[in-house]
C-alpha positions as CSV (number, residue, x, y, z in Angstrom):
1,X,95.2,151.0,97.7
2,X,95.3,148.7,94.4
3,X,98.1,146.7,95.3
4,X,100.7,145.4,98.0
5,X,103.8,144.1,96.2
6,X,104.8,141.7,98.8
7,X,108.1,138.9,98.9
8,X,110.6,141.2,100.0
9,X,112.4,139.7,103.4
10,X,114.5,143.3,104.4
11,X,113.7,147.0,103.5
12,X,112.8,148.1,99.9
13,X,114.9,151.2,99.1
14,X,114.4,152.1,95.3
15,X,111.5,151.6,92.8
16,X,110.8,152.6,89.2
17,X,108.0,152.1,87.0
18,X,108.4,150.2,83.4
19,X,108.3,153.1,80.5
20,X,104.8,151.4,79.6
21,X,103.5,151.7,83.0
22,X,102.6,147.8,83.1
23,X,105.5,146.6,85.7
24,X,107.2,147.8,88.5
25,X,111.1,147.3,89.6
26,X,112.1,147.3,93.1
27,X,115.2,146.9,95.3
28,X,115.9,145.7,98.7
29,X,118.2,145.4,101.3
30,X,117.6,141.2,101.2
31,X,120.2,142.0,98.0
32,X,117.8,141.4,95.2
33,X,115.9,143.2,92.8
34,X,112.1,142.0,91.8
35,X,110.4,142.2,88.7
36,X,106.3,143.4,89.3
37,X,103.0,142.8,87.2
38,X,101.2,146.3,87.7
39,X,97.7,144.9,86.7
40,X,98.0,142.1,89.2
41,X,100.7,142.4,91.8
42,X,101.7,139.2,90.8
43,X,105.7,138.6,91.2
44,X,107.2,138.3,87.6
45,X,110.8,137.4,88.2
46,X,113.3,137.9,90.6
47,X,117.1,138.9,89.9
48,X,119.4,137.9,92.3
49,X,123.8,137.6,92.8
50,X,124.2,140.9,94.4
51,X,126.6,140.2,97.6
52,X,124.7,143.7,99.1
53,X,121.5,145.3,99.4
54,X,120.2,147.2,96.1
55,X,119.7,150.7,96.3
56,X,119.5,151.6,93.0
57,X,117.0,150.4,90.2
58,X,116.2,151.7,86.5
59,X,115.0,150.3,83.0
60,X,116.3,150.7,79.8
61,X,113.7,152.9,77.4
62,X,112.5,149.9,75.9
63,X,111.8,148.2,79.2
64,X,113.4,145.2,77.6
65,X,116.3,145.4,80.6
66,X,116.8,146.1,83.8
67,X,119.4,147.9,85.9
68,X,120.5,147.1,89.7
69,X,123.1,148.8,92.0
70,X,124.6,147.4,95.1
71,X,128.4,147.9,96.4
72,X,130.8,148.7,93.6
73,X,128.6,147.2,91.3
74,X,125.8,147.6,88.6
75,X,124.4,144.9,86.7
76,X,122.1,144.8,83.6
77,X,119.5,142.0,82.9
78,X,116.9,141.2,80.7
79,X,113.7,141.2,82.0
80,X,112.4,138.4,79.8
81,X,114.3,136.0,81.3
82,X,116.0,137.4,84.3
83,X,119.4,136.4,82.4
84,X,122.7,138.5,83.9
85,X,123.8,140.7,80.5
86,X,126.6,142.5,82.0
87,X,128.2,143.6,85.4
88,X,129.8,147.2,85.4
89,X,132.8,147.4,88.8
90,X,134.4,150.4,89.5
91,X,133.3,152.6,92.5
92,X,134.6,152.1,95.9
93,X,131.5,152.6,97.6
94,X,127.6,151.9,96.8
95,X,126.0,152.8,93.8
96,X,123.2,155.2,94.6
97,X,121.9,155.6,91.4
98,X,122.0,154.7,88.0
99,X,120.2,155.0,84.6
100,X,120.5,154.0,80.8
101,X,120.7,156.3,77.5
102,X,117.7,156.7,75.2
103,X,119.7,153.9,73.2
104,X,120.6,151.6,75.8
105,X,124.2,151.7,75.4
106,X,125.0,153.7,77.9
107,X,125.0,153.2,81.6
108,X,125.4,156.4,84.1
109,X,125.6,155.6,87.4
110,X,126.7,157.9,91.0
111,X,127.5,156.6,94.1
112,X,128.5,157.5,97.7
113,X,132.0,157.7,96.5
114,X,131.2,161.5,95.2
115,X,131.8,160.6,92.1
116,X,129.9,159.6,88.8
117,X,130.8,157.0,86.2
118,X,130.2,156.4,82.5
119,X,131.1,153.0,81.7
120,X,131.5,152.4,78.1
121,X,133.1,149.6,76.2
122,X,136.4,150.8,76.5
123,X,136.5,153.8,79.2
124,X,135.0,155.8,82.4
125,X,134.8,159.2,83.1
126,X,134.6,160.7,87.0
127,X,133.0,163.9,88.3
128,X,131.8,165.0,92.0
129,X,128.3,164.1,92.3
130,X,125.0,163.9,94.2
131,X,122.6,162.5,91.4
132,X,122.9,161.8,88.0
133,X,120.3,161.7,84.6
134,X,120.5,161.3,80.8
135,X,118.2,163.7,78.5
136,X,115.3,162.0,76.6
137,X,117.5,161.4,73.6
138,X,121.0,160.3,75.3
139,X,123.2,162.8,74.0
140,X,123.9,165.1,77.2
141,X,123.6,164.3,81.1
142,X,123.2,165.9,84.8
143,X,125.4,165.7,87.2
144,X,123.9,167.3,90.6
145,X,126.3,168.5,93.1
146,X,126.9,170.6,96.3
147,X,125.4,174.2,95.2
148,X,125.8,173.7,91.6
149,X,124.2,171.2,88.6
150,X,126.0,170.7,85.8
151,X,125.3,169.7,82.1
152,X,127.4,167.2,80.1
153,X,128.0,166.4,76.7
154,X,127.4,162.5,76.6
155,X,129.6,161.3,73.8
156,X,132.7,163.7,74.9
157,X,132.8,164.4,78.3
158,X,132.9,168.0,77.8
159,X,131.0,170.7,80.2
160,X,128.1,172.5,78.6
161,X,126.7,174.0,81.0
162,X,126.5,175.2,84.7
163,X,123.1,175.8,86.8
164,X,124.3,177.5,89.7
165,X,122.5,178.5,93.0
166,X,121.5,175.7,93.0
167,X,121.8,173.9,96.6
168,X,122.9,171.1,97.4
169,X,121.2,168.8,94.5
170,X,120.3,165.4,95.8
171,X,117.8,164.8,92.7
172,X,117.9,166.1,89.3
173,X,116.2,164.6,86.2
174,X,115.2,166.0,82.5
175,X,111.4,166.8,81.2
176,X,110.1,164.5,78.8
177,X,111.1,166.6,76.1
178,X,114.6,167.3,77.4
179,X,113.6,171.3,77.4
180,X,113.7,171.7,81.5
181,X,115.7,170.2,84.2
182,X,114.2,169.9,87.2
183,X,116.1,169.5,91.0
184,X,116.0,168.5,94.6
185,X,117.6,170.2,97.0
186,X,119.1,169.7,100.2
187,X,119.6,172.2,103.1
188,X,117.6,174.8,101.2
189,X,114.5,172.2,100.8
190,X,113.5,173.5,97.6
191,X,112.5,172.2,94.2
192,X,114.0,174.0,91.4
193,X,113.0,174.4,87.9
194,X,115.7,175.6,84.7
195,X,115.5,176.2,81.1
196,X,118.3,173.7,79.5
197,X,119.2,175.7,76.3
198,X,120.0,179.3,78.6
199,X,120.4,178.1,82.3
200,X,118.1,180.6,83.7
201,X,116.2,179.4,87.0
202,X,112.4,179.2,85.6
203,X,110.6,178.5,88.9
204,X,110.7,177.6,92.9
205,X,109.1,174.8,94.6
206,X,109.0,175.7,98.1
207,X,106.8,173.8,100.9
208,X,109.0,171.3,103.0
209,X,110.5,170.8,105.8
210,X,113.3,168.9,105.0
211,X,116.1,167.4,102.0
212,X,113.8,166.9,98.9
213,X,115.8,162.7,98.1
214,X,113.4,163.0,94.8
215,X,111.9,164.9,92.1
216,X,110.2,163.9,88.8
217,X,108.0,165.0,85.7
218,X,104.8,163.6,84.8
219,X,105.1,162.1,81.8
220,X,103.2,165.2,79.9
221,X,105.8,167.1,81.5
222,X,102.8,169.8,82.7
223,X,103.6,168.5,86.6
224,X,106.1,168.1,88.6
225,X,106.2,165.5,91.7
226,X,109.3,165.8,95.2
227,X,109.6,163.8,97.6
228,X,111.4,164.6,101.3
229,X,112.5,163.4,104.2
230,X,110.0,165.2,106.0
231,X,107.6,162.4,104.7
232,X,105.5,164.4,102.2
């Protein structure tokens, strides 16, 4: 073990590294978000004025902000100073995840309303949802759902693209390069792998015993890391 982040007074839920690998983000139940020094452990700053737990964390590309997401709200800081940019409102219901575009402009967040939201200065869109991602370079998104993932054109809303068979997606997220889209599943326990451009399932992850909550790419895009509720 190199380090136990500790300060936390209820359960920690969601956790992302900075894009540089120096800091770590993490959200609790005690309704705040924390701010870590990698290298150290050491807490760096902790954002606070959620009226409910946060279960959903992210950072822009930069790693100059910070996203949190609570009930019916998100809210962007800057991690410098811990200074509240923006609130987003809109969902009913808890916001289970949520990430920024490769430009920071754009926030997508999903939440246990089924739904997924695309707040921009002016307008939202909505579609039936498990998980949600941006590619590398912001210009389309996923949209995981109950036996089918879907592919979105960022700036317009439109459908580009279906991945069906599917599952039920809990997890999806782009490669680095944006050429792949990896998901999690749910009853089926898999871990599937696609080819963005055509669609065409490119391999199967199988192993677990239960829902796969999580997938990701290492950051060379060679590996590919799930995890389940079955505690693997």
């Amino acid at each position: 073990m190199l380090h136990t982040f500790e300060g936390h007074s209820h359960w920690v839920e969601p956790l992302a590294f900075s894009p540089d690998g120096t800091r770590v983000l993490s959200g609790s139940w005690d309704k705040t978000a924390r701010l870590w020094d990698v290298a150290t452990g050491a807490l760096l700053r902790t954002f606070e004025g959620h009226s409910r737990g946060v279960a959903s964390v992210a950072f822009s590309p930069d790693g100059a902000r910070v996203l949190s997401g609570s009930d019916r709200t998100i809210r962007l800081w800057d991690a410098a100073t811990g200074a509240l940019l923006r609130s987003f409102e809109g969902h009913p219901s808890l916001v289970s995840s949520a990430a920024l575009s490769s430009g920071g402009a754009r926030v997508l967040s999903d939440s246990g309303d089924d739904s997924i939201t695309l707040p921009d200065m002016s307008a939202s869109e909505r579609f039936s949802v498990f998980g949600v991602a941006f590619s590398p370079d912001g210009a389309r998104m996923l949209s995981g759902g109950e036996g089918t993932i879907r592919l979105w054109d960022a700036a317009t809303g439109a459908l580009l693209s279906t991945f069906e068979k599917s599952g039920r997606a809990l997890s999806v997220v782009f490669s680095p390069d944006g050429t792949r889209v990896l998901a999690g599943g749910g009853k089926d326990k898999a871990v599937r792998l696609w080819d963005a451009a055509t669609g065409t399932l490119v391999r199967t992850f199988k192993g677990h015993s239960s829902a796969v909550n999580s997938v990701a790419f290492s950051p060379d895009g060679a590996r590919v890391l799930s995890g389940s509720r079955d505690m693997t």
